[in-house]
C-alpha positions as CSV (number, residue, x, y, z in Angstrom):
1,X,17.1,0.7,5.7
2,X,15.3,1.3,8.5
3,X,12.4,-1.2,9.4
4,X,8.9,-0.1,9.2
5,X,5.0,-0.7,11.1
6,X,2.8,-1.1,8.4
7,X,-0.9,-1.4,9.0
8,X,-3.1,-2.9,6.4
9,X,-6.8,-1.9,5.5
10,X,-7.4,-6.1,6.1
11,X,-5.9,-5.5,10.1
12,X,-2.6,-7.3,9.7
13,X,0.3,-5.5,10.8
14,X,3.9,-6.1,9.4
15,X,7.3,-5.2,9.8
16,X,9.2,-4.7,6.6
17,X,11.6,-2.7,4.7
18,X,10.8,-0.3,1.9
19,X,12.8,-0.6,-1.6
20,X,14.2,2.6,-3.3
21,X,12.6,1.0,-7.0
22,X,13.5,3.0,-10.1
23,X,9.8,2.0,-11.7
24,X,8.3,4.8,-9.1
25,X,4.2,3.1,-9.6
26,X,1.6,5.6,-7.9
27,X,-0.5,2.4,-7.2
28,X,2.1,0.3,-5.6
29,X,5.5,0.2,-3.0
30,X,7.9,-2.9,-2.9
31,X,8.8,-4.3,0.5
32,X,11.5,-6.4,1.3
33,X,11.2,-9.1,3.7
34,X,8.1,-8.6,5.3
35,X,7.3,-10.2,8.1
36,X,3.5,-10.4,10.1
37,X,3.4,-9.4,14.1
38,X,1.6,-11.6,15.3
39,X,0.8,-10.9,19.5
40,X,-0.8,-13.6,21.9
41,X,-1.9,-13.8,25.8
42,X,1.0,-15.5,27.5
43,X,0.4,-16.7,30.9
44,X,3.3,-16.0,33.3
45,X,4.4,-15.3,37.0
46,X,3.0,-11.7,37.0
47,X,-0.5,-12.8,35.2
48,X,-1.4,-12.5,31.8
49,X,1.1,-10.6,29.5
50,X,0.9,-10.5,26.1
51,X,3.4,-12.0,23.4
52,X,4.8,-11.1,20.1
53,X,6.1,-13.5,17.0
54,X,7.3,-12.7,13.8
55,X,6.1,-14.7,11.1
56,X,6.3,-14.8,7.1
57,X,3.7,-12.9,5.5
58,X,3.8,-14.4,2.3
59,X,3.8,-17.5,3.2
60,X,4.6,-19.6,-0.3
61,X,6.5,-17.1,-2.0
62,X,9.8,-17.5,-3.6
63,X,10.7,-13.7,-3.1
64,X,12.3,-11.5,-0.9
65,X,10.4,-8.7,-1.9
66,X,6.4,-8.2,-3.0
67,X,4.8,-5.5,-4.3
68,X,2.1,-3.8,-2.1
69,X,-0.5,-1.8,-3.1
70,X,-1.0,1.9,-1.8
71,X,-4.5,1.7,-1.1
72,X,-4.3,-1.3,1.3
73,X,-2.0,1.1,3.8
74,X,-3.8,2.7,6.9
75,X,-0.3,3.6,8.4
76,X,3.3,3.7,8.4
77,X,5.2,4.5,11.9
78,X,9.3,3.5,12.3
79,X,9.6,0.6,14.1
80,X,11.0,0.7,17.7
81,X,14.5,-0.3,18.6
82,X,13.9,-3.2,20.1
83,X,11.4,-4.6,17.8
84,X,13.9,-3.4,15.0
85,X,16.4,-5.9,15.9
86,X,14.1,-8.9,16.6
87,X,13.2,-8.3,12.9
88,X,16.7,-8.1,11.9
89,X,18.2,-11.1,13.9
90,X,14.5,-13.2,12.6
91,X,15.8,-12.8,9.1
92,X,18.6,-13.3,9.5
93,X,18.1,-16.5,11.2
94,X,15.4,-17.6,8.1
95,X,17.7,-17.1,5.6
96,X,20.6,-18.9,7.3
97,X,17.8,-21.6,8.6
98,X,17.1,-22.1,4.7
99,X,20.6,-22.8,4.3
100,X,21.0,-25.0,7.2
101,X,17.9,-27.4,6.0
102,X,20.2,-27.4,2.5
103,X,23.2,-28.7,5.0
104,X,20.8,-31.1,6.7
105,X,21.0,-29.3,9.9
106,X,18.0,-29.0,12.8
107,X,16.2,-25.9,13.4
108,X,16.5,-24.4,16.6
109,X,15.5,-26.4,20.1
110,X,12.4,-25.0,22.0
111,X,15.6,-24.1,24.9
112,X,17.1,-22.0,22.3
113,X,14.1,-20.2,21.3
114,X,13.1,-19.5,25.0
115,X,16.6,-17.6,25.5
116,X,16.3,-15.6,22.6
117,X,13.0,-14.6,23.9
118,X,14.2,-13.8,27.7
119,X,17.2,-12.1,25.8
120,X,15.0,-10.1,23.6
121,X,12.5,-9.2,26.5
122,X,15.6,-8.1,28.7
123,X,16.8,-6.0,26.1
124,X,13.0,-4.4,25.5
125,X,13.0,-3.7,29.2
126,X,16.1,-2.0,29.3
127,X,15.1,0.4,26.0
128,X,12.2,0.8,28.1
129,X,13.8,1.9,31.5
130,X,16.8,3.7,29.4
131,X,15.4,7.3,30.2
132,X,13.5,7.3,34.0
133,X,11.8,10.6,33.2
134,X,10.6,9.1,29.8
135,X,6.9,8.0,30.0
136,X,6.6,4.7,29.4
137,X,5.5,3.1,26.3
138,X,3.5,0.8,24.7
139,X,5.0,-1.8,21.8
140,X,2.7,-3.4,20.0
């Protein structure tokens, strides 16, 4: 399924993916793996540029999947390309990072970690500069 933006009435944003449930509640929607955007100032070479990090949003939970209820939703918008796969490859990497700490094996190094940023920001640049005549646009 496609990953979506949600925006909740509390502020929080997350990226998550809806589940086709059977039970069709008109209070409530299941999402799978959701995941809280969380955006910082980041000092760098060009001044101050704002980050992004993907963290869980239910923190403690033993689930994949939550229910969320209706009237907490200010909006839904599809989720960009480039922000699509971050999401993908971050859960993939939790779930194979709870089954490394099973193994006894580290989580990534802070080198690691600052590749897959610069790999991840190259790869939002050039979604960005795909089209020249495109206007530019604004992930948040």
């Amino acid at each position: 399924m496609t990953p979506k933006i949600v925006k909740l009435t509390n502020g929080d944003e997350i990226i998550t993916t809806f589940s086709k449930d059977d039970n069709d509640s008109a209070l409530t929607v299941i999402v799978e793996n959701p995941l809280k955007i969380n955006s910082y100032p980041r000092i760098s070479k060009k001044g101050v540029e704002e980050s992004m990090a993907l963290s869980r949003w239910t923190s403690y939970g033993e689930n994949e999947a939550c229910q969320l209820i209706k009237n907490n939703i200010v909006a839904i918008a599809d989720a960009s390309i480039g922000i699509a796969k971050f999401y993908e490859f971050c859960i993939l990497k939790m779930k194979t990072g709870q089954m490394m700490r099973g193994l006894g094996m580290s989580e990534p190094t802070d080198e690691e970690l600052k590749r897959l940023e610069d790999e991840f920001m190259e790869e939002l640049e050039e979604y960005n500069n795909d089209d020249e005549d495109k206007p530019k646009r604004t992930i948040h």
